[in-house]
GUTORZA-721388 format. One line per field, with one value per residue (C-alpha): chain; residue in one letter; x, y, z negated; residue number from 0. Coordinates in Angstrom, 1 decimal. Each point is the difference from the previous one (the first is absolute). Layout:
ch	c(A,...)
aa	c(a,...)
x	c(X,...)
y	c(Y,...)
z	c(Z,...)
i	c(NUM,...)
//
This chain:
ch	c(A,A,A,A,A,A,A,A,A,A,A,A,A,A,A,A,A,A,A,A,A,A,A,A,A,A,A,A,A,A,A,A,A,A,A,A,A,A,A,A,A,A,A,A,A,A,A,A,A,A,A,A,A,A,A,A,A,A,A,A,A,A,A,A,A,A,A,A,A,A,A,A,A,A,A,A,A,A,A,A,A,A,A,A,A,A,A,A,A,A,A,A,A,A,A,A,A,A,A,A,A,A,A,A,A,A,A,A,A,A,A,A,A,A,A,A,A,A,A,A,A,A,A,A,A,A,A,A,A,A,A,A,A,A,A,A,A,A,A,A,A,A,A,A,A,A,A,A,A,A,A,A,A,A,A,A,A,A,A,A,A,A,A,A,A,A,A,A,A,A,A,A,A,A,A,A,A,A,A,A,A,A,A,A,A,A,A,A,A,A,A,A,A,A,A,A,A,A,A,A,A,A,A,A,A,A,A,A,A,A,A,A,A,A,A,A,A,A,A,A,A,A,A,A,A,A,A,A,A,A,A,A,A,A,A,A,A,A,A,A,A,A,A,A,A,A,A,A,A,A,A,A,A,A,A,A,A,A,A,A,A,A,A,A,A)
aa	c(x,x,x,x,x,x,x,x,x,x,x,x,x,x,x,x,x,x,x,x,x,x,x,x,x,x,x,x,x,x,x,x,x,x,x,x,x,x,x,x,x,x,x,x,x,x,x,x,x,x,x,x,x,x,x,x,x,x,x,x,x,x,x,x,x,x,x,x,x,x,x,x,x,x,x,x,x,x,x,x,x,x,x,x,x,x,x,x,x,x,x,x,x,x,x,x,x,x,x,x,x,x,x,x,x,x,x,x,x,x,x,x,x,x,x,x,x,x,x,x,x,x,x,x,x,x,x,x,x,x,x,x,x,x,x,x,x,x,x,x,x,x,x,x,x,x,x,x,x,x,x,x,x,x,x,x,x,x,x,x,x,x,x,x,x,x,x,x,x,x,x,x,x,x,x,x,x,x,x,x,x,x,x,x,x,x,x,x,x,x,x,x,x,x,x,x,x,x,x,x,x,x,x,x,x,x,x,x,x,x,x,x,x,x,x,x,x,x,x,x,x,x,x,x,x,x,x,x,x,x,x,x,x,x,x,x,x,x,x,x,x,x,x,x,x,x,x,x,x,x,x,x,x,x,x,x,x,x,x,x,x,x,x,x,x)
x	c(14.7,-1.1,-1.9,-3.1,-1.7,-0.6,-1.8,2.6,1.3,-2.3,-3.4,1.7,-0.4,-2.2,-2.5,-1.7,-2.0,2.9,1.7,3.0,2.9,1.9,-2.4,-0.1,-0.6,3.1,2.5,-1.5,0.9,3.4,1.0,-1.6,2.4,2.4,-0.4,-1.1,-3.7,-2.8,-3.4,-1.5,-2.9,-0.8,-2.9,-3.2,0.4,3.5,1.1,2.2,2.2,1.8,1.6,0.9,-1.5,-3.1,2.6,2.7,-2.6,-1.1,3.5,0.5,-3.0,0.7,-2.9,1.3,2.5,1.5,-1.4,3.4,-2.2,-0.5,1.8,0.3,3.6,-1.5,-1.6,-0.8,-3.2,-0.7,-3.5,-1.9,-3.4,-2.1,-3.5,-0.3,1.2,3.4,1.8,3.0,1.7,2.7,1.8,1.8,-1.8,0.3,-0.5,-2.9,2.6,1.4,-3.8,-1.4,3.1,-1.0,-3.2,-0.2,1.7,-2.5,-2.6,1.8,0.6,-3.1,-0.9,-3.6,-0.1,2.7,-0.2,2.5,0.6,2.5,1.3,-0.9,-0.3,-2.6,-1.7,-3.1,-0.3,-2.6,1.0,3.2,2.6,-0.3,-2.4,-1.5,-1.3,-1.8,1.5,-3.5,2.3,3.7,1.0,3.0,2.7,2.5,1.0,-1.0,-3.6,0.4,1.4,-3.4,-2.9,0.1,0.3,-2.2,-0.2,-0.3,-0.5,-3.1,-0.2,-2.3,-3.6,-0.9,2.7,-0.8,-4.0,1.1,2.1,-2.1,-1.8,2.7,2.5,-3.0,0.4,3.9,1.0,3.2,-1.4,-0.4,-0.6,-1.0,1.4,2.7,3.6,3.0,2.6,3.4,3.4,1.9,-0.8,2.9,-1.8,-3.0,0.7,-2.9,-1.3,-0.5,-1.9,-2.1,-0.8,-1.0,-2.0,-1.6,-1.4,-1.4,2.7,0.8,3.1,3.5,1.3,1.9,-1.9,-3.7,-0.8,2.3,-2.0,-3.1,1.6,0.7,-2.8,-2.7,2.8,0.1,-3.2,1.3,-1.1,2.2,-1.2,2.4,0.3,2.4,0.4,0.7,2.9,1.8,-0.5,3.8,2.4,-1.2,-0.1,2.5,-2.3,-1.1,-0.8,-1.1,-2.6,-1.2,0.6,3.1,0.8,-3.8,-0.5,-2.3,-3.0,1.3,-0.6,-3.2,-1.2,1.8,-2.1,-3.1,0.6,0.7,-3.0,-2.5,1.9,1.7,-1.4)
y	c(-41.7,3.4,2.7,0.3,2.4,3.2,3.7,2.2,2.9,2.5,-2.2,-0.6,1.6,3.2,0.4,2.6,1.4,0.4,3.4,0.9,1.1,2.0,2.7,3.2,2.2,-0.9,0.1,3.2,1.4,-1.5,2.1,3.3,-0.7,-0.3,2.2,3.0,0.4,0.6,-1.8,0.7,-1.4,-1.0,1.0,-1.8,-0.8,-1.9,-1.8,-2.8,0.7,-3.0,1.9,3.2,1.4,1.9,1.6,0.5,2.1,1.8,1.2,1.3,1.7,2.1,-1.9,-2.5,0.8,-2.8,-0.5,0.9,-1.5,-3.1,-2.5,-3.5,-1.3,-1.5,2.5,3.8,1.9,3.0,1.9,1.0,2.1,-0.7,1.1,1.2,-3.5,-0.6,-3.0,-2.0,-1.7,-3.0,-0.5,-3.3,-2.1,-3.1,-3.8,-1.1,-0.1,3.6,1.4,-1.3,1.1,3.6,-0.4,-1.1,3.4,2.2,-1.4,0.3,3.4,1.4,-1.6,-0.8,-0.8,-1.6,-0.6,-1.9,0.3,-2.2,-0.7,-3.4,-2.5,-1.6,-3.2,0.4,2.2,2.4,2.8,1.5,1.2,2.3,-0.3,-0.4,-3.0,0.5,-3.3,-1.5,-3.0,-1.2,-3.6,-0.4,-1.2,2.1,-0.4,3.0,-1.0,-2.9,2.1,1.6,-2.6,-3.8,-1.9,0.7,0.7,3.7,3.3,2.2,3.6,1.5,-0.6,3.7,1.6,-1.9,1.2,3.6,-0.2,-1.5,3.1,2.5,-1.9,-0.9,4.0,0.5,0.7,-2.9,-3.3,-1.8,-4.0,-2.1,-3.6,-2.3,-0.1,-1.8,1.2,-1.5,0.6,-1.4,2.1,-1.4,-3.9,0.8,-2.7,-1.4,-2.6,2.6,2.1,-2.3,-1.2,4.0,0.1,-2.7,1.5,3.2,2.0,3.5,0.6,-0.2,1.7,-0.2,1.5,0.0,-3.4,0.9,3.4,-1.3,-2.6,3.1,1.6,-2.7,-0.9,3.4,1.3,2.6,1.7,-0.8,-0.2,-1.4,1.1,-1.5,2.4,-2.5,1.4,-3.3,-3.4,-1.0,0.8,-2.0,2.2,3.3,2.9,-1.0,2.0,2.9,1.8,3.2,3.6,0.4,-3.6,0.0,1.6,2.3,-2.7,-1.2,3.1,0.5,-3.6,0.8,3.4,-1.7,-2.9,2.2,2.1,-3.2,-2.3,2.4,-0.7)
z	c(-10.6,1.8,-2.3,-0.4,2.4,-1.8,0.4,2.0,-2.6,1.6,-1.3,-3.2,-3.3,1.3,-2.9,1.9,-2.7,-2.5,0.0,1.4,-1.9,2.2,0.8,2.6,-3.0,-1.2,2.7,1.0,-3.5,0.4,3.1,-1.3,-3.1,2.2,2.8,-2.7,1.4,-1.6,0.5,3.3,1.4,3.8,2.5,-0.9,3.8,0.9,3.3,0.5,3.7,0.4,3.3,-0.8,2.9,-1.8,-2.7,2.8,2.2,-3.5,-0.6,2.8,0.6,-3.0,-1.9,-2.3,-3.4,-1.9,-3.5,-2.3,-3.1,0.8,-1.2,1.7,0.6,3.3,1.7,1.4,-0.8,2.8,-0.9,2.6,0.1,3.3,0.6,-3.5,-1.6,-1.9,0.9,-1.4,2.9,-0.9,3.0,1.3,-2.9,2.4,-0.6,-2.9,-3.1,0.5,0.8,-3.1,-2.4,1.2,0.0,-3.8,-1.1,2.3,-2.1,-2.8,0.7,1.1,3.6,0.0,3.6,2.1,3.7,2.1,3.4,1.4,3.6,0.9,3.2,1.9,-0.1,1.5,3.0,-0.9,2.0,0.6,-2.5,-1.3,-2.6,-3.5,-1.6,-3.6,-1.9,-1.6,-0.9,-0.3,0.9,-2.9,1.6,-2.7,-3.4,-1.8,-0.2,-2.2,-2.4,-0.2,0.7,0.0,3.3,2.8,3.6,0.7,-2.1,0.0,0.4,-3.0,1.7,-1.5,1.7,3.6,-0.4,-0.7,3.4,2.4,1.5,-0.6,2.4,2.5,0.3,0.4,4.0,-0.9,0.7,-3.4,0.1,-2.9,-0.8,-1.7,0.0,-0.2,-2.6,-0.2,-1.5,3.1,2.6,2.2,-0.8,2.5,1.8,3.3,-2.4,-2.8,2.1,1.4,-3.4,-1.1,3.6,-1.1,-2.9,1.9,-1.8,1.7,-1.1,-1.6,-2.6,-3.5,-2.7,0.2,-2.1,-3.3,0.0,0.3,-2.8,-2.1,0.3,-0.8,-3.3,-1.2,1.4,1.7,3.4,3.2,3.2,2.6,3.9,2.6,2.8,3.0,1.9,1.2,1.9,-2.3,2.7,2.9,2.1,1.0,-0.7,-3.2,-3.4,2.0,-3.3,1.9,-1.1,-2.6,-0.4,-0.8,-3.0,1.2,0.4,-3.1,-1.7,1.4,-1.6,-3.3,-0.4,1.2,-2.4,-2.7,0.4,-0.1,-2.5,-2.9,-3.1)
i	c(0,1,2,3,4,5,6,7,8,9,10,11,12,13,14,15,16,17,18,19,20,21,22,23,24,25,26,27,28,29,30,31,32,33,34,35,36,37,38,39,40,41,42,43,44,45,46,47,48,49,50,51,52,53,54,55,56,57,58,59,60,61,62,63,64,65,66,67,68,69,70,71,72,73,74,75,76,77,78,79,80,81,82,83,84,85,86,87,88,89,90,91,92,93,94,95,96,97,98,99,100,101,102,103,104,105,106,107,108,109,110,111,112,113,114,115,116,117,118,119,120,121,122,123,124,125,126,127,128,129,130,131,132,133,134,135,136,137,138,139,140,141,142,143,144,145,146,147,148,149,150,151,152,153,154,155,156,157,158,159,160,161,162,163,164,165,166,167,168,169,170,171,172,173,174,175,176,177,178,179,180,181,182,183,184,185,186,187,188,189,190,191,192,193,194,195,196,197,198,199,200,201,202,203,204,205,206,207,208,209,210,211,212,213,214,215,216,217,218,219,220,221,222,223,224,225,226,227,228,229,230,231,232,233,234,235,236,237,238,239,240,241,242,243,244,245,246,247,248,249,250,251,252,253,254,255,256,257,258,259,260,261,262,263,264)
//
């Protein structure tokens, strides 16, 4: 007799309004028992880099020093003041599981603002790489956003966040588009039918953490606000993943201070 069908394990048993026991708070006070640190606190502002580049080009510009306080197993923390703001960059937080484990200990360490800007490929031929896209939505096709919020198709950015941007990147000389995304934990799974089925959907973009962010952030009520900086059209041609000046990271930085400077609490 064959089983019954059932729920696959990531629909089952989420309770999403119970608490969790393992918490940020506490592995954080784990590693400063012991690592010997003290409490430290993060910039209000913080910055996911899932590619290195805008921490890379900081370091070696003579702008960026790592954070010896902070205490995550996972990660680096490299401050950074520009145009009058200080910044805690994360770099190389790739893929939506990874992103969201550092992004619960900002917050629980003083972030009140996180912006991600991740390399990402096209879908919709807006104009040509590269570019930015602000993610207004997050089709979730990753795990980490079940965790967080019961089934659905996509993820939200926080509607305050998006109202507080509109005119500020209307203004920025890097060109800024609007729209939806595709998020995935299998990059190397974009198969033809895939992306036809994300075309389909007027979806810009792909990338890997936008929609368990978004996830996050609407769970915990906590402000992120995702970009993916379209370098890419995944491979298919030679050429390809060409980002502009320093691997990029100067547009990016220009967005991040803009962003910061309309959307910090």
């Amino acid at each position: 007799m064959k089983d019954e069908p059932t729920a696959p394990p990531i629909l089952s048993e989420k309770h999403y309004g119970a608490q969790s026991v393992f918490t940020p708070e506490n592995i954080l006070r784990e590693a400063r028992r012991q690592k010997g640190l003290g409490v430290a606190s993060v910039p209000s502002v913080c910055v996911l880099d899932p590619d290195g580049d805008i921490v890379r080009y900081l370091k070696r510009t003579g702008r960026a020093r790592r954070e010896e306080g902070w205490a995550c197993y996972h990660s680096e923390l490299c401050l950074a003041t520009e145009s009058g703001i200080n910044f805690g960059f994360v770099p190389c937080a790739v893929g939506a599981s990874y992103a969201v484990l550092i992004a619960e200990q900002l917050f629980a360490s003083g972030c009140n603002l996180l912006i991600s800007v991740t390399s990402s490929g096209q879908l919709r031929e807006l104009r040509q790489p590269p570019y930015f896209v602000l993610i207004d939505k997050a089709l979730r096709d990753e795990g980490t956003s079940y965790h967080y919020l019961p089934p659905a198709e996509f993820s939200h950015a926080p509607p305050e966040l998006l109202a507080k941007l509109s005119d500020t990147l209307a203004s920025l000389s890097v060109p800024v588009e609007r729209g939806a995304v595709w998020t995935t934990d299998a990059p190397f799974r974009e198969t033809e039918l895939a992306i036809a089925a994300m075309k389909a959907k007027d979806l810009l973009a792909v990338e890997m953490e936008a929609a368990a962010l978004y996830a996050f952030a609407q769970a915990r009520n906590k402000a992120v606000i995702c970009f993916a900086h379209v370098t890419n059209q995944m491979a298919r041609r030679e050429g390809d993943f060409e980002k502009g000046e320093a691997d990029g990271a100067v547009d990016a930085l220009a967005l991040i201070v803009a962003v910061a400077r309309a959307a910090r609490p």
